[in-house]
C-alpha positions as CSV (number, residue, x, y, z in Angstrom):
1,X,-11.7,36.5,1.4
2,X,-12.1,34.4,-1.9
3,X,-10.7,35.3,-4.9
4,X,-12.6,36.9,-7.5
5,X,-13.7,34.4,-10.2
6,X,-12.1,34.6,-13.8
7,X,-15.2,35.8,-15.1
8,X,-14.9,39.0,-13.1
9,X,-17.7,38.6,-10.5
10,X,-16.9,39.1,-7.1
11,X,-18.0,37.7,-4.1
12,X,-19.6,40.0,-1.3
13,X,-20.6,39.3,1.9
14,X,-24.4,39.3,0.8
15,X,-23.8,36.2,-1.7
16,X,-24.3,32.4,-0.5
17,X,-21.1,30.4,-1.8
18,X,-21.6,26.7,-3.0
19,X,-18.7,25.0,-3.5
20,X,-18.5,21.8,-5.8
21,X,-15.7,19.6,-4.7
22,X,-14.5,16.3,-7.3
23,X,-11.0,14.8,-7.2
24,X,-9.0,16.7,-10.2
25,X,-11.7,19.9,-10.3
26,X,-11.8,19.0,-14.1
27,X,-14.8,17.3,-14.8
28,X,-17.8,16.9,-12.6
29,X,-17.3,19.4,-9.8
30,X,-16.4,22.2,-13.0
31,X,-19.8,20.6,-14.7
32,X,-21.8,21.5,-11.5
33,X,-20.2,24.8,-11.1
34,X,-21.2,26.0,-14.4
35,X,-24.9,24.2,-14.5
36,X,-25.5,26.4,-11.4
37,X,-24.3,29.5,-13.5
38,X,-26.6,28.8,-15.8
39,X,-29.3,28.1,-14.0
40,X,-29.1,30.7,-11.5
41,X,-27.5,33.9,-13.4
42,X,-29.2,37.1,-11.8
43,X,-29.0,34.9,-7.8
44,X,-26.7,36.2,-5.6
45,X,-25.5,32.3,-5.1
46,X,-21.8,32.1,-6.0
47,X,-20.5,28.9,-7.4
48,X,-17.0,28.1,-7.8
49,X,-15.3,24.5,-7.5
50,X,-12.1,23.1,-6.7
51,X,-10.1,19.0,-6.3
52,X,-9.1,17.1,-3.7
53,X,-6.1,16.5,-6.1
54,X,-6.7,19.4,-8.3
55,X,-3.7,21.1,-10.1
56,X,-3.8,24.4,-10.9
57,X,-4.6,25.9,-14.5
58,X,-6.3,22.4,-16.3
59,X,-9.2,23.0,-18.8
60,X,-11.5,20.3,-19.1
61,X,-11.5,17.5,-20.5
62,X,-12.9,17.8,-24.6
63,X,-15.6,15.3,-23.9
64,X,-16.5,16.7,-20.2
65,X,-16.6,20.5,-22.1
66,X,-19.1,19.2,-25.1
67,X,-21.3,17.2,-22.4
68,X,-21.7,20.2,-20.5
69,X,-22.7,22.3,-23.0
70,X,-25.2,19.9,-24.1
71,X,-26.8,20.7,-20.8
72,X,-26.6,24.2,-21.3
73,X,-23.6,25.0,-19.2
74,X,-20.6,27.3,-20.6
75,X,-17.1,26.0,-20.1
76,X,-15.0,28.8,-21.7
77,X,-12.4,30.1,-19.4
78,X,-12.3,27.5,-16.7
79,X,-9.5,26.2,-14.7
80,X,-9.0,23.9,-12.2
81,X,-7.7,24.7,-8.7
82,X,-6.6,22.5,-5.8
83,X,-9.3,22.5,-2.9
84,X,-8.1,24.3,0.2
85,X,-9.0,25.0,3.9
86,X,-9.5,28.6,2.8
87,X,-12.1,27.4,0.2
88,X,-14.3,24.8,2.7
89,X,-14.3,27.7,5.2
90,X,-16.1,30.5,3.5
91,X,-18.5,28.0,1.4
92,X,-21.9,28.3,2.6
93,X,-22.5,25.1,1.2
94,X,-20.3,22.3,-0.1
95,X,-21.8,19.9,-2.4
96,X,-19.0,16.8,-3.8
97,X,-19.2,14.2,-6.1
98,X,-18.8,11.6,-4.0
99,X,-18.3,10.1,-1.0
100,X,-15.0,10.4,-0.6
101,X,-14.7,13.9,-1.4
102,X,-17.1,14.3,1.3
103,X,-14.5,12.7,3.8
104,X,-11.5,14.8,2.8
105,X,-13.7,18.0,3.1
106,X,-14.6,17.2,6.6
107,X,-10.6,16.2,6.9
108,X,-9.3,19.5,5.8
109,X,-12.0,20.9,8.1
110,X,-14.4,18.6,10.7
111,X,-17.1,21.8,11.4
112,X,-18.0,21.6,8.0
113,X,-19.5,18.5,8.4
114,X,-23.1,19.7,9.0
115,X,-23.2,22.2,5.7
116,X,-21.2,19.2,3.0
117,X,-23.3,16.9,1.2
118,X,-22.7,14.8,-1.9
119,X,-24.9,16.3,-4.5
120,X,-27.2,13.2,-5.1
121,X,-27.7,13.4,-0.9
122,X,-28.0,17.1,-1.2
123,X,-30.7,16.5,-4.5
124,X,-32.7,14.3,-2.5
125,X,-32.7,16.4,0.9
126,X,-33.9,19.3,-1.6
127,X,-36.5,17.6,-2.9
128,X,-38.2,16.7,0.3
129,X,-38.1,20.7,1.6
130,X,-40.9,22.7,1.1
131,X,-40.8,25.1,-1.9
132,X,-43.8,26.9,-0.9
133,X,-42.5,27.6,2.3
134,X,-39.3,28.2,1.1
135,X,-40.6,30.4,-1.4
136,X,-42.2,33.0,1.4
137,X,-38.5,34.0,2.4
138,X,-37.6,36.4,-0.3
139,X,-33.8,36.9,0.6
140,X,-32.2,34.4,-1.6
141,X,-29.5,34.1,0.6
142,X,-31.7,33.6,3.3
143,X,-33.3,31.5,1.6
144,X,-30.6,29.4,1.0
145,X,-29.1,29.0,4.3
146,X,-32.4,27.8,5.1
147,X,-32.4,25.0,3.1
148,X,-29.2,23.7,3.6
149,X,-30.2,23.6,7.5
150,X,-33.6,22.1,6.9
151,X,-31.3,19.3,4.5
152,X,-29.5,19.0,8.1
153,X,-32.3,18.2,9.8
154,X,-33.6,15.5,7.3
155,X,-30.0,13.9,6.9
156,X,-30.8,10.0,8.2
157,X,-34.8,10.6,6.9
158,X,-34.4,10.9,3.8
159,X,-31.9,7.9,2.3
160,X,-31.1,8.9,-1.5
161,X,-30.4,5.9,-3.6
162,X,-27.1,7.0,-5.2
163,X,-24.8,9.0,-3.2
164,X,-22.0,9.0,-5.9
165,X,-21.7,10.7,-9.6
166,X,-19.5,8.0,-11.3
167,X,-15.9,9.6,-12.7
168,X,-15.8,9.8,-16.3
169,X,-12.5,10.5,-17.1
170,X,-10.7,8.6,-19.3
171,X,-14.0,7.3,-20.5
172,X,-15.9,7.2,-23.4
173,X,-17.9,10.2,-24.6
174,X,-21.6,8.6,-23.3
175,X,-19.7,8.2,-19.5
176,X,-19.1,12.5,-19.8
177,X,-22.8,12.6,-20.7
178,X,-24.3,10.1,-18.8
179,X,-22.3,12.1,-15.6
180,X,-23.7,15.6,-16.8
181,X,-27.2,14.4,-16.7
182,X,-26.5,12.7,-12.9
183,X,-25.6,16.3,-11.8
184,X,-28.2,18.3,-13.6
185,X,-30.8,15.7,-12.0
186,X,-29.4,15.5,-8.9
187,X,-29.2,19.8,-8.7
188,X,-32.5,20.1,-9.9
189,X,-34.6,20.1,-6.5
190,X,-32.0,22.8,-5.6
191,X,-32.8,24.9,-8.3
192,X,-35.9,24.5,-8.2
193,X,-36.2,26.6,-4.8
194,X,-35.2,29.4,-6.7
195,X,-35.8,28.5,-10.6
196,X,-36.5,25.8,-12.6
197,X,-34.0,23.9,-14.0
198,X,-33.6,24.0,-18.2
199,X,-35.2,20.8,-19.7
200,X,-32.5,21.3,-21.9
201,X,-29.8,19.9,-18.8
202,X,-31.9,16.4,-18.4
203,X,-32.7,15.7,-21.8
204,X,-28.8,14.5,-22.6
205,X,-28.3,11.1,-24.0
């Protein structure tokens, strides 16, 4: 069973988890973990996030914190945590930054292959699904797991251009921004199976 999150919400065995995975769970995977918060409040779609190289009890970075809220997003409270087997297993869905984080997901654990995307591949699998048809299962859970296996099925058909979400940190303020507005975009189609994404979150500069 996961841990509850800091912000008191629980996981129960009716929620869909999506898990964000990034290398020190302090910048982009955090900035995708709270986007979907804020996107998707009232969903029963659970988003935590965690690093291949994560140590435990980091805030974000100053720069990574004001970009996100730019895009809406709250970063008060967070952490980072170090990515686990635990973690990959219950996810529903695991969505990295890049490639590589892909690679040591499917390390930690190979039969999560099928349901781990980077979240540029996932944005563009999204975007080719059906929202109508999507849209006629009202279980958002169910809903859910039904996209991520109709993303399956279009994995090879649908080539994104980008697969990665450049690391900012250490970078300049615009490289925090310029990755915030990547993420937003590339969760969008996602979101919008359930609700639209805030203008607000692709308007950064």
């Amino acid at each position: 069973m996961v841990e509850p999150m800091e912000t008191g919400r629980h996981r129960s065995a009716s929620d869909f988890l999506l898990l964000f995975v990034c290398t020190a769970n302090i910048c982009r995977s955090p900035m995708a973990e709270r986007l979907t918060r804020a996107a998707l409040p009232a969903m029963p779609i659970v988003a935590m996030s965690a690093g291949t190289h994560g140590i435990p009890g980091r805030p974000m970075p100053v720069e990574a914190a004001a970009a996100l809220r730019e895009c809406g997003g709250n970063p008060d409270g967070f952490v980072s945590q170090p990515l686990t087997e635990e973690l990959v297993r219950a996810a529903d869905l695991v969505l990295t930054g890049a490639m590589e984080h892909r690679r040591e997901v499917v390390t930690i654990l190979p039969q999560a292959a099928s349901r781990t995307f980077t979240i540029m591949e996932f944005g563009a699998l999204a975007a080719a699904v059906s929202t109508a048809e999507l849209a006629e299962i009202d279980n958002r859970v169910l809903r859910a797991q039904t996209l991520v296996e109709q993303a399956r099925l279009l994995r090879g058909v649908v080539r994104p251009e980008d697969l990665d979400v450049a690391d900012p940190f250490g970078g300049p303020a615009r490289g925090y921004k310029a990755a915030a507005r990547q993420i937003a975009a590339g969760l969008a189609p996602f979101f919008g199976h359930f609700a639209p994404m805030p203008q607000r979150a692709l308007d950064v500069r």
